[in-house]
N, C-alpha and C positions, 0 to 999 in steps of 0.2 A: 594614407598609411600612418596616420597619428599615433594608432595604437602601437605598430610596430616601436615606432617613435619613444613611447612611454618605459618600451622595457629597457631601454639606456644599455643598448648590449655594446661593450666598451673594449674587449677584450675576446677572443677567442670565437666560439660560432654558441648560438643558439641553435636546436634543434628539436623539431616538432613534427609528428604524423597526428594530431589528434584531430578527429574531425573539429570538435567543435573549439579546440583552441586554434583551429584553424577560420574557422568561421570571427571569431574575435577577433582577429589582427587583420585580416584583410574582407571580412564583409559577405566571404563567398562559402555557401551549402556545398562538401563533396562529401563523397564518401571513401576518397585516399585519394592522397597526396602528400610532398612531404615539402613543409616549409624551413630554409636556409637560412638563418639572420645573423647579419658580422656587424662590423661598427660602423659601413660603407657602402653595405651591398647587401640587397633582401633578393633571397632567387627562391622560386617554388618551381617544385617539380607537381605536374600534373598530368595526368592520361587525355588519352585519344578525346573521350568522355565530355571532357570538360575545360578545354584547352581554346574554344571559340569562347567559353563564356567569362575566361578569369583572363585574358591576353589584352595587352594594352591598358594596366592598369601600372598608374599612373605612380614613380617610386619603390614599384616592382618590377623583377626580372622572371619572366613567365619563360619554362621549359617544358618541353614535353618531357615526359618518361618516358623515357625509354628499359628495354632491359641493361643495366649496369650503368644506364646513367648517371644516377647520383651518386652510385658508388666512384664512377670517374674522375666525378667533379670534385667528391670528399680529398680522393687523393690527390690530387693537380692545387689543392687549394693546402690541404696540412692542415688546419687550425692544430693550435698546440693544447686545445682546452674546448671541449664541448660540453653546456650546459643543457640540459633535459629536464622534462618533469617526470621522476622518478617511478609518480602511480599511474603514468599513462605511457612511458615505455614497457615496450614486454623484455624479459628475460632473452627471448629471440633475437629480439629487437637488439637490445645492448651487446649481446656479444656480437653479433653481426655487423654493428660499431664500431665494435673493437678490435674487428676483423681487418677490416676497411683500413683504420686510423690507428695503427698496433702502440703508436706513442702518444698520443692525445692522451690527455685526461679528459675522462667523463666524469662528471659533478651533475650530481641530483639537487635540482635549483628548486625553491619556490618563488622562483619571480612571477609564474601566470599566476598562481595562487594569488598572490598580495595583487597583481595588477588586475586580476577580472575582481576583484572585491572591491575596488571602489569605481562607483559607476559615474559615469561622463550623465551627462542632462539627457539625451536622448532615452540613455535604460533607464532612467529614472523614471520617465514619460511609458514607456514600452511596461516596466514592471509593475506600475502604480495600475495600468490600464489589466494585464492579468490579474492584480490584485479584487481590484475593481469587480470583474468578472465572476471570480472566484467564486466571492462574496456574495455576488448573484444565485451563480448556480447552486450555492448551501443551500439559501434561502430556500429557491424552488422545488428541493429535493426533499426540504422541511416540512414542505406545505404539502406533500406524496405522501405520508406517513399515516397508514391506518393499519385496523385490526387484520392478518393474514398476509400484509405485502413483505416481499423477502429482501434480504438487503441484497442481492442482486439487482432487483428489480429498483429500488433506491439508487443504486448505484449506475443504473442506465439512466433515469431520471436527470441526476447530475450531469451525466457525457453527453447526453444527446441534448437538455438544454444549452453546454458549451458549444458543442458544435454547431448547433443552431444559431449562435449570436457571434461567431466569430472565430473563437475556440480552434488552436489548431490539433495539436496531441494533449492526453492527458501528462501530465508532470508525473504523474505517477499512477496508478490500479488505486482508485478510489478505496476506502478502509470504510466500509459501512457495518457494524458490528451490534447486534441486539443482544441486550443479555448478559449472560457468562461471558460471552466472547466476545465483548469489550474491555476483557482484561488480558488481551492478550495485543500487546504494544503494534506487532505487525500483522493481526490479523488478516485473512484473505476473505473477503466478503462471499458468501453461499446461500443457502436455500432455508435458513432459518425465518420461520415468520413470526413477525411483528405480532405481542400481546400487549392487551392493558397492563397496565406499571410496571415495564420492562425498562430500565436503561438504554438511551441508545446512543452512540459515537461515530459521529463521522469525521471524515478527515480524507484531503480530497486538495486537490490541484491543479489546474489547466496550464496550458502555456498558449501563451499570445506572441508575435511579431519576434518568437524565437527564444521568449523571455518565461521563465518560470512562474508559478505561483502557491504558496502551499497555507493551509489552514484546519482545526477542528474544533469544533464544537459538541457537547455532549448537551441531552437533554433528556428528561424522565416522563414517558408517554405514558398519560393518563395516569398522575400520581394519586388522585384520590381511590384508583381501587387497586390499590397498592401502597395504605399509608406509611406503614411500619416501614418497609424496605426504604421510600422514598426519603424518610427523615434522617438516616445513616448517609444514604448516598446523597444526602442534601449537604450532612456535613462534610462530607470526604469534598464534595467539587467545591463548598466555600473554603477548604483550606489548598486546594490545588488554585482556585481564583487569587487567593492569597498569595500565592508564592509568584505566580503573574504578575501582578500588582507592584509585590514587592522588587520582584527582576527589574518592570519595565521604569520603575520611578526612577533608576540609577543609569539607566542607559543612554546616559551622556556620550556625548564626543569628548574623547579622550580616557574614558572610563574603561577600567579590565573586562571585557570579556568573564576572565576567570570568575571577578566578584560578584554578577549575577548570580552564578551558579551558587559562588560562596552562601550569598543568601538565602538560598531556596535550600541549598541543606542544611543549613543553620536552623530554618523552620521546620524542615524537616524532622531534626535528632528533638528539638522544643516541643514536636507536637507527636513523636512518637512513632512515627509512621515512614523513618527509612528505609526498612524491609520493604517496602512498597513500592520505591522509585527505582524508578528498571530503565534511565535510559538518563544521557544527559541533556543539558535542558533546552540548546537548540544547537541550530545552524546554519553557516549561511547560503547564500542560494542567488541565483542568476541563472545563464543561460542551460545550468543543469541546477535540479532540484535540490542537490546538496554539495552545495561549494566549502572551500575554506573561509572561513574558519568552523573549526567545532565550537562550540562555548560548552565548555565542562572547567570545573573545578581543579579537575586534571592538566588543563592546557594553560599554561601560566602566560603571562607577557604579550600579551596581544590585547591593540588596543582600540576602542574605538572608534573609525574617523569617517568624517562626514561623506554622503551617498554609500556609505555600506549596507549591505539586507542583508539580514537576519531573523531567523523566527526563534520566538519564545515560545516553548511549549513546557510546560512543567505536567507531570500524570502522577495520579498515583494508580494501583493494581494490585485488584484484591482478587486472588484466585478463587472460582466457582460464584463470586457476585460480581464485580464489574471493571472497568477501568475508567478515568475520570483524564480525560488530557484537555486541557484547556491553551489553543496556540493562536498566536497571529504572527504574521510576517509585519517585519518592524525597517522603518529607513532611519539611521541616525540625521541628522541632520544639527546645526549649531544651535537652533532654539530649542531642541530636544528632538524626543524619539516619537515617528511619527508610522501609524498603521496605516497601513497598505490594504491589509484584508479587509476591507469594510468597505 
């Protein structure tokens, strides 16, 4: 129960239903439950379901749910201050809290936030090996790419070689996009086929051992019979590779978050081409796809410290030609900033 351990809960009750903040602090896959944390005492509540498989775990106090169970226990116990993660309680959720507990204070924490972003050795091992993979599956989905195939059909290519090698869900609906419809940041891949010197954008994720992994790559199929378009969109992805470069060089431990971003719009307003950038320029990511932090420009004071993931993606997107994203997921670490995706 180390994890539990980590969030230093010192005062008041911790309170959590979220699956998979549930799965972080004690180890175990449900699909409801709701975990208790005080400064002395960790109790989950858990169904009929799942009650052989999470009992007798060692620093926890395993209950069944019952109906009005935890609501029993909230009132028999008081805390005078319950902490929550704010975008994983519902509205239901909270007043039904406040039902229960009519003098408690509820406070919207971001302790899981700060505590799933920096990873112990084990996710370091777990994310490196999705990274790993990921990597893979681009590759293979790369070497599928001819004249009439649809980025649907690309898009299986990638899943089914994940799943083939290990692969448990995708992290996300693979983004396979030819064309136009590369300039659209969240495209849904469909039944367009693949021409000579078409732009093409992928961008694409697996999850391993529970652990995320995210990545894109663009590339210009069959540019010589498509010269003229290729030399525009040659420039656009050397200056989106540019603003990569320039993010990743500073992505020290200890370094802002924010100032990555800083840079890449810096380059951006220098090279003309703000109108362009349609999204900030990453985030981070562990047992879901997109964890805290943001890194945008926008998000000041957060800073960067050793085992945290992160992906850098900078794009720019030009309506009716293409979109240009160039990302990898990145581990800080003290001798610098180290890819995953590869």
């Amino acid at each position: 129960m180390h994890r539990i351990q980590k969030l230093n809960i010192t005062e008041g009750m911790f309170y959590t239903n979220h699956p998979t903040d549930i799965y972080y602090l004690i180890g175990k896959h449900v699909s409801a439950g709701t975990l208790l944390i005080f400064p002395k005492l960790s109790v989950f509540f858990v169904d009929s379901r799942y009650i052989d498989t999470c009992k007798n775990m060692e620093g926890l106090e395993v209950r069944l749910a019952e109906k009005g169970s935890v609501e029993a226990f909230l009132r028999k116990r008081a805390p005078h201050s319950v902490f929550m993660d704010g975008k994983t309680v519902t509205m239901d959720g909270y007043k039904h809290l406040k039902e229960v507990l009519p003098k408690a204070k509820l406070i919207s924490s971001d302790i899981m936030d700060k505590t799933r972003a920096i990873k112990d050795e084990n996710e370091v091992r777990k994310m490196t090996i999705a990274g790993a993979l990921n990597f893979a599956a681009h590759k293979h989905a790369l070497s599928k790419l001819k004249v009439g195939v649809t980025e649907k059909e690309i898009a299986w290519e990638y899943e089914k070689y994940c799943k083939e090698k290990g692969g448990e869900v995708l992290s996300f609906e693979p983004i396979v996009a030819f064309g136009k419809n590369s300039a659209y940041p969240h495209y849904r891949s469909g039944y367009t086929k693949l021409e000579k010197g078409m732009p093409v954008l992928i961008d694409c994720g697996i999850t391993v051992n529970s652990y995320t992994s995210d990545m894109t790559r663009c590339i210009f199929f069959e540019k010589d019979a498509n010269p003229k378009d290729y030399q525009l969109w040659k420039h656009h992805y050397d200056l989106v590779k540019e603003s990569y470069d320039r993010a990743f060089a500073i992505a020290q431990v200890g370094e802002m978050f924010s100032r990555l971003d800083d840079l890449v719009q810096e380059y951006a307003i220098e090279q003309k081409v703000t109108a362009n950038v349609k999204h900030p320029l990453g985030h981070g990511l562990g047992l879901d796809v997109h964890e805290w932090p943001r890194i945008s420009y926008l998000v000041k004071d957060i800073a960067i410290e050793k085992n945290m993931f992160f992906t850098i993606e900078p794009g720019l997107y030009f309506e009716g030609q293409w979109g240009i994203r160039f990302e990898n997921t990145i581990v800080a670490g003290h001798s610098g900033p180290m890819v995953v995706s590869c």
